[in-house]
N, C-alpha and C positions, 0 to 999 in steps of 0.2 A: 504493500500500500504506500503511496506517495501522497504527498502534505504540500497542496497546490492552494494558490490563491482561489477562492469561493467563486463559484460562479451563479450566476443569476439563471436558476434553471427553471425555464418555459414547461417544456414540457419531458416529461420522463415514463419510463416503463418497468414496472415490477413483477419478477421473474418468480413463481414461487414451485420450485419442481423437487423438492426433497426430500418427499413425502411417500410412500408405499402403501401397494393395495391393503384395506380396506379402501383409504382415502385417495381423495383425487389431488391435481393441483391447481392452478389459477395464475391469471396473469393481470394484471392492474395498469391502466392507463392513466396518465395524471398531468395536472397544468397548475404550473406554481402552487404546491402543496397541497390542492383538494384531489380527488379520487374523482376523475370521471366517469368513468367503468372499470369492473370486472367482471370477469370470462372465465367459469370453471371449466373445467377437462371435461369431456363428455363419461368420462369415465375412468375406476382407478388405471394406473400403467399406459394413462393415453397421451403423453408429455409431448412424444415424440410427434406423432400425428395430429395433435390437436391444436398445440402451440403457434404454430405460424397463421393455421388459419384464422385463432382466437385474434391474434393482433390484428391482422388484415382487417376483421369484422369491427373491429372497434375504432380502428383507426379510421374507416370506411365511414361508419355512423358519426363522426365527430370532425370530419372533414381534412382529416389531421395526413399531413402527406411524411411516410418514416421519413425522408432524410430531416425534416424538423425536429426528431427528436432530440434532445441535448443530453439524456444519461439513461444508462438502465442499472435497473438495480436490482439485485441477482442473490439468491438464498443460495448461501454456499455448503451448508452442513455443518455437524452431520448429518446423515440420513440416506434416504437409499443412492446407494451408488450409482445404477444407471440414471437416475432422475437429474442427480447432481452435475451427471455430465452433460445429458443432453440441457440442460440448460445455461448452464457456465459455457457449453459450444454455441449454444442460441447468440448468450450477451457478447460471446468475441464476433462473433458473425456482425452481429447490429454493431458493432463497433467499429467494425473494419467498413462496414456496406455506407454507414451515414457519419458515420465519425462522432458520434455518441461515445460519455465516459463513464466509465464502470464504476459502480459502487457493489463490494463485496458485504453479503450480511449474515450473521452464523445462523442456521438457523432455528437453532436452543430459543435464543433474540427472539426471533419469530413469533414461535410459540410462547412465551413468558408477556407478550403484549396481550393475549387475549386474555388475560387475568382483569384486564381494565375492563371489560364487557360483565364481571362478578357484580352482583347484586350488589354485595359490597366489597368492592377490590380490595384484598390483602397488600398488607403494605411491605412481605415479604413471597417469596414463592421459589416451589421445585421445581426443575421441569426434567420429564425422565423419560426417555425415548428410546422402545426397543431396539436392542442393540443384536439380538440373538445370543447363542450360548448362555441362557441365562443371565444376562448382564442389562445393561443399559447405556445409555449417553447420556450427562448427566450435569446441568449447572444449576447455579443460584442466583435470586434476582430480587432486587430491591426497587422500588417505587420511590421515584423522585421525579417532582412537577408532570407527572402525567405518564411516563416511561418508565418502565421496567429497565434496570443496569445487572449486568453480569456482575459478580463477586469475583469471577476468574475465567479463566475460558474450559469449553468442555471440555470432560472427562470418561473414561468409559470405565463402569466400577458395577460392582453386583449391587443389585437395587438397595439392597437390605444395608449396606455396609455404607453407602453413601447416604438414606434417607436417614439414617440414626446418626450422622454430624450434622443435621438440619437443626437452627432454630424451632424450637416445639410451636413458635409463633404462623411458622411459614404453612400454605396450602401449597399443593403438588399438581399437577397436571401433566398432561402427557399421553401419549398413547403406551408407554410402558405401565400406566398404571390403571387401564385393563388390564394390559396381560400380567401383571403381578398384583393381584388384586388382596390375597391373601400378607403379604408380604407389606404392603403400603398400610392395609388396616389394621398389621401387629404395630405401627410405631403409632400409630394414634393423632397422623397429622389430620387433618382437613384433607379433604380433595373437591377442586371444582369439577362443576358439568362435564361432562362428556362430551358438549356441545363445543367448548374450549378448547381439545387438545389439538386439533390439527393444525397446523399452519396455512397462514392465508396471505396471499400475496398484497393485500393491503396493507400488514403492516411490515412488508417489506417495504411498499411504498413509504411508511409513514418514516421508516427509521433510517432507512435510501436518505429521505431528502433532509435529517438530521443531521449525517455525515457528508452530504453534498454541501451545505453550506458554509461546512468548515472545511473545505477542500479535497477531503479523504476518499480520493480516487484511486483504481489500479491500471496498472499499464494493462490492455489485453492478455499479453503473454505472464503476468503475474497471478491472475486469475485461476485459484486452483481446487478443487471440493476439499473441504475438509472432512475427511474420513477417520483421525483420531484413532483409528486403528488400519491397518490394510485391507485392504477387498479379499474374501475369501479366495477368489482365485488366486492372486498372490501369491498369498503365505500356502498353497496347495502346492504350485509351482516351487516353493521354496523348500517346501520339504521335501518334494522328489528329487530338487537335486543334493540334497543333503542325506539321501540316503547310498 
């Protein structure tokens, strides 16, 4: 990430694909910081085939021609590894195609904004995101002027051993807390809706254009998923040649 003088951004597009079936993803059209539209996937796993056409249609409905756009902003992980890439390839494409600048956003971030949509937003939060192997990915987030802040950046740890260093103040969310459902109700935190856990490309948008106007852009080629651990295939490939 690069530490550029702010720019006065028109209009921008938010990338939200880091997500795995059950859920879908979305992408968010925007003009100086309100949300025009957004456009869900027609269905989970549809990033790859449904993303361009979503933008066309919105960009279509709102008269908006892509070379105008001035930044996209792009959920970088963790989370599912095909999604993360086909969309980190989307935002260098638009970048490269109209000269659009990249704004990287983790997206733990993501998810820990929908806390503000709580009946009564907790002024701390988990968020825990299946990881497989029994584990999760896994940060903390505090509420300050209307945003949720990271405590540190994500982690991958077993559900159980990260929620028991949690403030007993904080609610948890996430889609790891279905699937460990038993496990999040032994430590006795709160947990929000279930309406809450997925990530949504609006508040990619909303946190995009928080670090757009402090300049915190990446070159295209710096633009990378954060995966926090290796892709299975990888570490498969690694042990066969280690055998």
């Amino acid at each position: 990430m690069t530490q550029e003088k702010p720019l006065a951004i028109d209009l921008a597009l938010a990338l939200e694909t880091s997500s795995s079936p059950p859920e879908v993803g979305s992408v968010t059209l925007g003009r100086r910081g309100s949300v025009l539209a957004t456009r869900a996937f027609s269905q989970p796993g549809a990033h790859a085939a449904d993303m361009f056409p979503a933008i066309d249609m919105m960009c279509r409905d709102h008269g908006v021609a892509p070379d105008a756009l001035a930044a996209v902003y792009v959920s970088i992980g963790p989370g599912s590894f095909t999604g993360l890439r086909i969309g980190i390839t989307a935002a260098r494409m638009l970048a490269l195609a109209v000269g659009a600048r990249i704004v990287g956003i983790p997206s733990l971030d993501v998810i820990a904004q929908n806390a503000s949509d709580a009946e009564d937003p907790p002024a701390r939060v988990a968020v825990i995101r299946d990881a497989g192997r029994g584990r999760v990915y896994a940060a903390s987030f505090e509420r300050a002027d209307g945003v949720y802040m990271a405590h540190a950046q994500a982690v991958e740890s077993e559900p159980s051993a990260f929620l028991a260093a949690q403030d007993r103040g904080c609610a948890v969310l996430g889609d790891g807390t279905s699937k460990y459902v038993d496990v999040v109700a032994a430590t006795g935190l709160a947990v929000l809706s279930e309406a809450l856990f997925a990530p949504r490309s609006e508040a990619v948008f909303r946190l995009g254009e928080l670090k757009a106007v402090r300049g915190e852009f990446c070159e295209p080629r710096d633009v990378i998923p954060t995966y926090v651990r290796r892709p299975d295939a990888e570490e498969k490939w690694q042990q066969r040649q280690e055998r």
